[in-house]
N, C-alpha and C positions, 0 to 999 in steps of 0.2 A: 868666695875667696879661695884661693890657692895657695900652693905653700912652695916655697925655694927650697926644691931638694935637698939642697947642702948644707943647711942650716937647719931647717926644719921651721924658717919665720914664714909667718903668711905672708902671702902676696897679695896687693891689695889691686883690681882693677889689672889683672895681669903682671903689675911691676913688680918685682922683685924689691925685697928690702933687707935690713938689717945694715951690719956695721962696712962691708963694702962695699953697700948700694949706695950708702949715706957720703962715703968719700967721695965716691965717684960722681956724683950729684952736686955735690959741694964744689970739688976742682970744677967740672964740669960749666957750672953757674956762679964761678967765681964769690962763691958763698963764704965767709968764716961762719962756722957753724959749731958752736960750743957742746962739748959732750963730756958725760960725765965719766969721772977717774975713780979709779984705774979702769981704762977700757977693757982690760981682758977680763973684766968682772962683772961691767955693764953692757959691754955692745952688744950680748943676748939679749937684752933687754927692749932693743929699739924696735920700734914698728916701722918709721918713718920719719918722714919731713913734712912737715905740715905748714904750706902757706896760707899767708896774710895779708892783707895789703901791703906789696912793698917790701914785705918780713917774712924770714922763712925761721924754722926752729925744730929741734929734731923732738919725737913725739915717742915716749919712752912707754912700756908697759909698768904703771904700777904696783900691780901686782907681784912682777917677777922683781923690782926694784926691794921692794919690800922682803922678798924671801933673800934676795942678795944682803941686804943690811942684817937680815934675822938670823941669817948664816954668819956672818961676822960677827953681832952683838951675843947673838946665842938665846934671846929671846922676842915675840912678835911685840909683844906690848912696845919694849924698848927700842925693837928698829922703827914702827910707826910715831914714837915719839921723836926720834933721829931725824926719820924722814920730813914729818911734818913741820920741823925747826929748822932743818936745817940744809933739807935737799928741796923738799918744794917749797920751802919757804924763802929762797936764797934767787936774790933777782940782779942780773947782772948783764940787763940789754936786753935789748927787742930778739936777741936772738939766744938768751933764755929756754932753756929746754922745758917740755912739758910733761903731763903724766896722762895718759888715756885710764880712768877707774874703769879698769876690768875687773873688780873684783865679783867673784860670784855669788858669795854666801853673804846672810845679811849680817849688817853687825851689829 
């Protein structure tokens, strides 16, 4: 893997990602592609687009989604409970976003 300079996200397979790989792929492919709000708090977070049959969906890091909620809430227990209820529990179309578990320690 490689990483986009400017960002510091990885690149996967050469392509560059993050939040205006994700645009630019979306207009591009005539996609509406649902992302999570406030963007200037999540679009660190994205890895990618991840297709499906048919379905594409943008592919979020976990982990970093987690320290963003635990940065707001002010505690981990309580953004995993957030999270779990209410961010990856929340389904709204095929084109639904998803979480890649990066995490690295065990729980």
């Amino acid at each position: 893997m490689g990483t986009d300079a400017t960002k510091g996200i990885p690149a996967v397979l050469g392509h560059p990602t993050g939040a205006d790989w994700v645009d630019r792929y979306a207009d591009e492919n005539g996609l509406e592609l649902l992302l999570l709000e406030p963007r200037v708090e999540y679009d660190a977070c994205i890895i990618g687009v991840v297709e499906r049959f048919n379905q594409h969906f943008v592919l979020y890091s976990k982990r970093k989604v987690l320290s963003v909620i635990a940065q707001q809430l002010g505690d981990m227990d309580d953004a995993i409970e957030w999270f779990d209820f209410n961010t990856n529990g929340g389904w709204y179309g095929d084109a639904t976003w998803g979480f890649l578990d990066d995490e690295l320690e065990e729980r």
